[in-house]
C-alpha positions in Angstrom: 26.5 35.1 4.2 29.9 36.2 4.2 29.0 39.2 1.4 26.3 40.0 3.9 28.5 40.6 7.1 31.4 42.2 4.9 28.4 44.9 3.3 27.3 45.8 6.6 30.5 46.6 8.0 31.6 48.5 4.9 28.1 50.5 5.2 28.7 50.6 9.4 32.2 52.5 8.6 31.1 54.4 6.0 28.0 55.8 8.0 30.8 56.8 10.8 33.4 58.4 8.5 30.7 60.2 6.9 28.6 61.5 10.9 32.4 62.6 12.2 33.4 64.8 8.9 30.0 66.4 8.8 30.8 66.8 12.9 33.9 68.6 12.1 32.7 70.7 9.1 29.6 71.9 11.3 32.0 73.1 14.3 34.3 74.8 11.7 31.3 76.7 10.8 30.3 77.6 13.7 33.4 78.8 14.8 33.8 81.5 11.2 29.8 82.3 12.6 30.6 83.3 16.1 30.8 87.2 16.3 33.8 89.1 17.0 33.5 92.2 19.6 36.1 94.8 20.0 36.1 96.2 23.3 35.1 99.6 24.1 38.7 100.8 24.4 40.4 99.2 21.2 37.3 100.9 19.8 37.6 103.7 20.8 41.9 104.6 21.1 42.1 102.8 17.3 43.5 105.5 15.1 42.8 105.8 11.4 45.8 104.4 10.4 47.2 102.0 12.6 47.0 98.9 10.3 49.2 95.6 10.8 49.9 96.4 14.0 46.5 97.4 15.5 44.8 94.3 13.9 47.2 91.9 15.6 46.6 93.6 18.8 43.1 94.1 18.4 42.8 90.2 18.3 45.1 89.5 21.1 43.3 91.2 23.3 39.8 90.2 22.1 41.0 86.2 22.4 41.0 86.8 26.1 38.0 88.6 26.4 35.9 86.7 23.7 32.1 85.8 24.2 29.4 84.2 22.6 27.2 87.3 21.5 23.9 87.3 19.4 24.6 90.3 17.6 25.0 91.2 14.3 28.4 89.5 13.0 30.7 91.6 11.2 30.6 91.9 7.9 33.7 92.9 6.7 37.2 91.0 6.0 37.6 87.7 4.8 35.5 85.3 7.1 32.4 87.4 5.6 33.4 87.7 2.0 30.7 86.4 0.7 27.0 86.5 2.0 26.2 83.3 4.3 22.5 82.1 3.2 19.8 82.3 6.3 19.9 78.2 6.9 23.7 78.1 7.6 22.4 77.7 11.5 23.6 74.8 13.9 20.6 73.5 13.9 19.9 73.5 10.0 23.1 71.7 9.6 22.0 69.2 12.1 19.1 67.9 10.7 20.7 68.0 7.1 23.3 65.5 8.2 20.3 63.4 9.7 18.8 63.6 6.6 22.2 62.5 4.8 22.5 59.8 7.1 18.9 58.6 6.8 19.6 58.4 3.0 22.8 56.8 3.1 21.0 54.2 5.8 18.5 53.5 3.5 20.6 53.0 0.5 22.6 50.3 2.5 18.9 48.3 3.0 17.9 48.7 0.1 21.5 47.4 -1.6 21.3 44.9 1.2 18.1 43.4 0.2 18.4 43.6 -3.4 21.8 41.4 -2.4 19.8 38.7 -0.2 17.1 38.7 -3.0 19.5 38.0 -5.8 21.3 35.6 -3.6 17.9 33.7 -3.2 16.9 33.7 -7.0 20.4 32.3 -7.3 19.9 29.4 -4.8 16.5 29.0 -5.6 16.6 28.7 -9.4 18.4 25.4 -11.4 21.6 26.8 -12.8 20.5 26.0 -16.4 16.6 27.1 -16.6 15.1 26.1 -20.0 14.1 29.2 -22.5 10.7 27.7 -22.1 9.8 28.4 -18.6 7.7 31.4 -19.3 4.6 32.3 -17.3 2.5 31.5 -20.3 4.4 28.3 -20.4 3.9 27.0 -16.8 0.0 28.2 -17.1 -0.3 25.7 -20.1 2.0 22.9 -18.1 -0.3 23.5 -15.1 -3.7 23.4 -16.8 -2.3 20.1 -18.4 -1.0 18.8 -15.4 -5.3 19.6 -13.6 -6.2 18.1 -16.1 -4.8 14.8 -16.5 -5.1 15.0 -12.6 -8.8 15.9 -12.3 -9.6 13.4 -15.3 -8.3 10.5 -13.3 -9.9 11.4 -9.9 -13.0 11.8 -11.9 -12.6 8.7 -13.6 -12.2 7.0 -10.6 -14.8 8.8 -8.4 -17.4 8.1 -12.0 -16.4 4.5 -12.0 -17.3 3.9 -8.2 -20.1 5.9 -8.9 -21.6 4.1 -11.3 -20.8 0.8 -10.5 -22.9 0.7 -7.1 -25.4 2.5 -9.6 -25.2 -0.4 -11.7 -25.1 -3.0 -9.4 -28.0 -1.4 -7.1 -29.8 -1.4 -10.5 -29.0 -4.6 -11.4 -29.7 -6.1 -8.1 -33.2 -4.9 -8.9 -33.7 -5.8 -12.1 -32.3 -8.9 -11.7 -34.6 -9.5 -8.9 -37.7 -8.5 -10.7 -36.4 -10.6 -13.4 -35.8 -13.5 -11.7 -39.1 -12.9 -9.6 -41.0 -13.2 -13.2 -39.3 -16.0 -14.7 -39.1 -18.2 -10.8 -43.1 -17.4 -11.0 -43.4 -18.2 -14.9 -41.3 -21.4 -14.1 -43.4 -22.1 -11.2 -46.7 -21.4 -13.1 -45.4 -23.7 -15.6 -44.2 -26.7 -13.3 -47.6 -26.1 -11.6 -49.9 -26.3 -14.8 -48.0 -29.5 -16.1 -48.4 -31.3 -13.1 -52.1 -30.2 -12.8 -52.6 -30.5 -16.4 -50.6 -34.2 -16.2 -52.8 -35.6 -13.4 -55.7 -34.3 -14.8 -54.9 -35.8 -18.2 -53.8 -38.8 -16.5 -57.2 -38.9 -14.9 -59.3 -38.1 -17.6 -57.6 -40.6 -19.9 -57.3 -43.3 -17.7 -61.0 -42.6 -16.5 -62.1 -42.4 -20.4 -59.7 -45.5 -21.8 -60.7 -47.0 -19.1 -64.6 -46.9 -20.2 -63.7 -47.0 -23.6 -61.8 -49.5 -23.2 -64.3 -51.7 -21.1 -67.1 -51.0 -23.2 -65.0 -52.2 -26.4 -64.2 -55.2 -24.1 -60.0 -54.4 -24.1 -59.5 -57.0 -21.1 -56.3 -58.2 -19.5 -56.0 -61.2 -21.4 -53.5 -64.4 -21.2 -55.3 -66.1 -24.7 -52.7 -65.1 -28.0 -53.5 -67.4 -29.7 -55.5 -65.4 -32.6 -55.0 -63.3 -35.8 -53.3 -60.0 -33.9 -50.0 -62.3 -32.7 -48.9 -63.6 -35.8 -45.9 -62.7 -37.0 -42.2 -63.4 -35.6 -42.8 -60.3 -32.8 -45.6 -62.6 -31.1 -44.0 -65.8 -31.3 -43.1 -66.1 -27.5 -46.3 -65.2 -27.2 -48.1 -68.1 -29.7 -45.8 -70.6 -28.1 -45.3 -69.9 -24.2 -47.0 -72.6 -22.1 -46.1 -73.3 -18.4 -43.5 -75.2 -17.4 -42.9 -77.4 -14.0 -39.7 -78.9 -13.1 -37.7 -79.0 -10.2 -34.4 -76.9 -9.2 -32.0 -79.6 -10.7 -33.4 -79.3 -14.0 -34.0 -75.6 -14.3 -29.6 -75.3 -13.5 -29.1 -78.0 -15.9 -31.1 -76.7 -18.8 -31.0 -72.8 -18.2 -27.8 -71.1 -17.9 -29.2 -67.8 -16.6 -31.5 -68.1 -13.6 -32.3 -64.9 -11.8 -34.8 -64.1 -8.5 -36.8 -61.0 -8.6 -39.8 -59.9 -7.1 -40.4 -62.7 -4.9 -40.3 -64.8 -7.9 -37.6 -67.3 -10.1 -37.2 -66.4 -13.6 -35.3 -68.1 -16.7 -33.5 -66.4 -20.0 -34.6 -67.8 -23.0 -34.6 -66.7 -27.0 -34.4 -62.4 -25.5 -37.4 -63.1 -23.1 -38.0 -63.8 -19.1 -40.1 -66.7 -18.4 -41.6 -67.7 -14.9 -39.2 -70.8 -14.0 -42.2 -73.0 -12.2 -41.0 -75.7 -10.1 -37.9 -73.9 -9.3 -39.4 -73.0 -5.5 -42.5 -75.2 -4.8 -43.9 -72.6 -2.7 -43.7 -69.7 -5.3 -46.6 -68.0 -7.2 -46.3 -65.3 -10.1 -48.6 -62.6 -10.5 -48.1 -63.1 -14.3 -47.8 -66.1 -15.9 -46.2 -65.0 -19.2 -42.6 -64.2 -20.7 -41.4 -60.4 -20.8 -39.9 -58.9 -23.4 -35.8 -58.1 -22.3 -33.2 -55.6 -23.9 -29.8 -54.6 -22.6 -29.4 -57.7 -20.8 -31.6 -55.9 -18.0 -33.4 -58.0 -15.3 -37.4 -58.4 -15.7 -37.9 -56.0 -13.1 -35.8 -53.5 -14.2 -37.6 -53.7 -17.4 -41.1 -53.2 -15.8 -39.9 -50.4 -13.9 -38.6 -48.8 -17.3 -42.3 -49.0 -18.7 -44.1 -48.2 -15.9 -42.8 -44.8 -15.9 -43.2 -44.3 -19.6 -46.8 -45.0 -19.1 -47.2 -42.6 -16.6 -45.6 -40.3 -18.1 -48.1 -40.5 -21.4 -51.2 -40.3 -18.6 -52.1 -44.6 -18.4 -50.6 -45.6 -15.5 -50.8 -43.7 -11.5 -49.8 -46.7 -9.8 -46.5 -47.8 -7.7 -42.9 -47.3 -9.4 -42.3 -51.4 -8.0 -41.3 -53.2 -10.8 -44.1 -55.7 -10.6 -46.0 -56.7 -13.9 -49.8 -56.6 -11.7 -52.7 -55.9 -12.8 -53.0 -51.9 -12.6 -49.9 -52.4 -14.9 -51.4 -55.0 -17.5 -54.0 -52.6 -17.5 -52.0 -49.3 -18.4 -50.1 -51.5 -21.1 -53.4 -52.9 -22.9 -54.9 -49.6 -23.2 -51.6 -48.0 -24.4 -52.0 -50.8 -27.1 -55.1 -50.4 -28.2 -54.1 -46.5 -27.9 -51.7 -47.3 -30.6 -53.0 -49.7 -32.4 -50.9 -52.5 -31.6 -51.8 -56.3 -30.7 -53.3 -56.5 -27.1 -51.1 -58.8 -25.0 -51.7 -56.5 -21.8 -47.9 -57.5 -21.5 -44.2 -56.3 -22.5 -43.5 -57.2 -25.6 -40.7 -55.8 -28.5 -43.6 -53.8 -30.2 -44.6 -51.9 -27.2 -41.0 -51.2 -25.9 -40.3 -49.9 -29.2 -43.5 -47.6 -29.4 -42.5 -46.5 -25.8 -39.3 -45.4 -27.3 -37.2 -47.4 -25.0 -35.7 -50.0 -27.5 
C-alpha cells in the first residue's frame, strides 16, 4: 500500500513539474510571436545608416508604445531566423500539452495497475508454486477430482435407488410368494385333515363291518392258540382278584388311583386291585401293558392317539380303556395281524411304535 501512495505522489509531482514548464515555454513563445511596430515617425526620420544607435532607440520608444497587433510579424533579425511552422499558435500548443498530460496520466494508471496486479499475483499465489500447476494440469486434477466426486454421489444416490427398488420388489414378491406357499400350506393342512377324517371314517366304517362280519369282537376269553407264547402270559394267567385294603398295601408295593379306579404293579403290567374300594367298578377287567414306569392312564392316552392318528379310533383323548377304545385296538390287531386281546399289550405298543 505504501508503493501505491509513494507512485501516486511521484506521478502527482511529476504531472505538475511537467504542466508549469510547458506553461512557461508556451508564454516564452508567445512573447518572440507577438509583432513589433515601429511608429510612424521612427519610420519615417530613420536614416540609412543610423545603426547601433537607432536600433536601441527604436526599441525604447516602441516598449512604451507596444500593442498586440495581428499583422504580419517581421521577418527579419534574429527572433525570425528561421521559418516558424503554421501550428506554433497558443492554442495549438495548448491542446498539445493536454495531450502530453493525458499520456503521461495514462501511463501512471496503467503502471499503477500493472503494480496492484502484480502485487495481487504476489499475495495471491503460494510462494513456492509446483512446475506442475499448468492449465492442462489443473483440467486433469479437476476432471479427477468430478469424478471421484460424481462417482460417490451416484453411488450413493444408485444405492438408495435401488434399494427401495429392491425392497418394493421384494415386498411383492415375497408377498406373492408367501401368498402361494400360506395357500399351498393351507390346501395341504385342509386335504389331510379331510382326507384323515374321511379315511378315518371309511376305515372305521369298513373294519368295522369287516370286522363284524369276520366276528373280531371285544373279547375277555385268551385262553386259546393266538396267546401263547411269553408276550400273552399276563394274558393266559390274569384272573380277578378280591381282597381288602390291608392286604393290597401289604402284598403290592405300588398302588396307584386313576380314572376313578385302584390299580396294582405287577411283573411290567397294571391290574385292577378289586377289593381295594368296595364301591369301585372297572370298565375293563384286565391288566395293561406298562413302559417307562408311566401310569395306566397315561399309557391309554398314548395309544389312543396313535390309533387315531392311523384312522381307528375318533373318540375322547381320556385315558380310559372303554369300549370305543377296545374296539379301535382289536381292529388295529387284526389290521396287523397280531393276537386279538382288544387290549394293550407289548405287541401292540410295539407295532404302534411307542415301545
Amino acid at each position: 500500500m505504501k508503493s501505491i501512495l509513494y507512485s501516486v505522489c511521484i506521478g502527482s509531482v511529476a504531472l505538475a513539474l511537467t504542466a508549469v514548464g510547458a506553461q512557461a515555454a508556451t508564454e516564452r513563445r508567445t512573447e518572440r510571436a507577438k509583432p513589433q511596430q515601429r511608429t510612424a515617425k521612427v519610420q519615417a526620420a530613420r536614416p540609412t545608416n543610423t545603426g547601433r544607435t537607432m536600433s536601441a532607440h527604436r526599441n525604447v520608444s516602441a516598449a512604451q508604445y507596444r500593442q498586440r497587433s495581428y499583422g504580419k510579424p517581421r521577418t527579419s533579425s534574429a527572433i525570425n531566423r528561421a521559418a516558424r511552422p503554421a501550428s506554433a499558435t497558443p492554442a495549438t500548443a495548448r491542446e498539445r500539452n493536454l495531450a502530453r498530460n493525458d499520456r503521461m496520466r495514462e501511463r501512471n494508471s496503467q503502471r499503477n495497475q500493472e503494480f496492484r496486479a502484480r502485487r495481487d499475483v504476489a499475495v495471491k499465489t503460494p510462494a513456492a508454486r509446483p512446475a506442475s500447476t499448468t492449465l492442462a494440469t489443473a483440467r486433469e486434477r479437476n476432471l479427477a477430482v468430478n469424478r471421484d466426486r460424481n462417482i460417490a454421489v451416484n453411488r450413493t444416490r444408485n444405492f438408495d435407488a435401488n434399494r427401495e427398488r429392491n425392497v418394493a420388489v421384494n415386498r411383492t414378491r415375497n408377498a406373492d410368494v408367501n401368498r402361494f406357499r400360506n395357500a399351498n400350506e393351507f390346501r395341504g393342512r385342509n386335504n389331510a385333515a379331510i382326507n384323515r377324517n374321511r379315511n378315518f371314517a371309511i376305515n372305521r366304517t369298513g373294519n368295522a363291518a369287516y370286522y363284524r362280519g369276520g366276528n373280531v369282537r371285544i373279547t375277555n376269553n385268551w385262553r386259546g392258540d393266538a396267546f401263547r407264547g411269553q408276550r400273552y402270559a399276563a394274558f393266559r394267567n390274569y384272573h380277578s382278584q378280591w381282597h381288602d385294603r390291608s392286604w393290597w398295601r401289604s402284598h403290592c408295593d405300588r398302588i396307584v388311583f386313576v380314572n376313578n379306579g385302584w390299580y396294582y404293579w405287577n411283573a411290567g403290567y397294571w391290574f385292577p386291585a378289586w377289593g381295594y374300594a368296595p364301591s369301585v367298578t372297572y370298565v375293563y377287567d384286565g391288566p395293561i401293558y406298562a413302559y417307562n414306569g408311566l401310569s395306566p392312564d397315561q399309557v391309554t392316552v398314548n395309544v389312543q392317539e396313535q390309533l387315531a392318528r392311523a384312522g381307528y379310533y375318533d373318540g375322547p383323548i381320556d385315558g380310559i380303556l372303554g369300549s370305543m377304545t377296545r374296539e379301535a385296538i382289536a381292529a388295529y390287531q387284526a389290521d396287523n395281524g397280531l393276537a386279538i386281546t382288544s387290549a394293550i399289550d407289548e405287541p401292540t405298543l410295539a407295532t404302534l411304535g411307542l415301545v
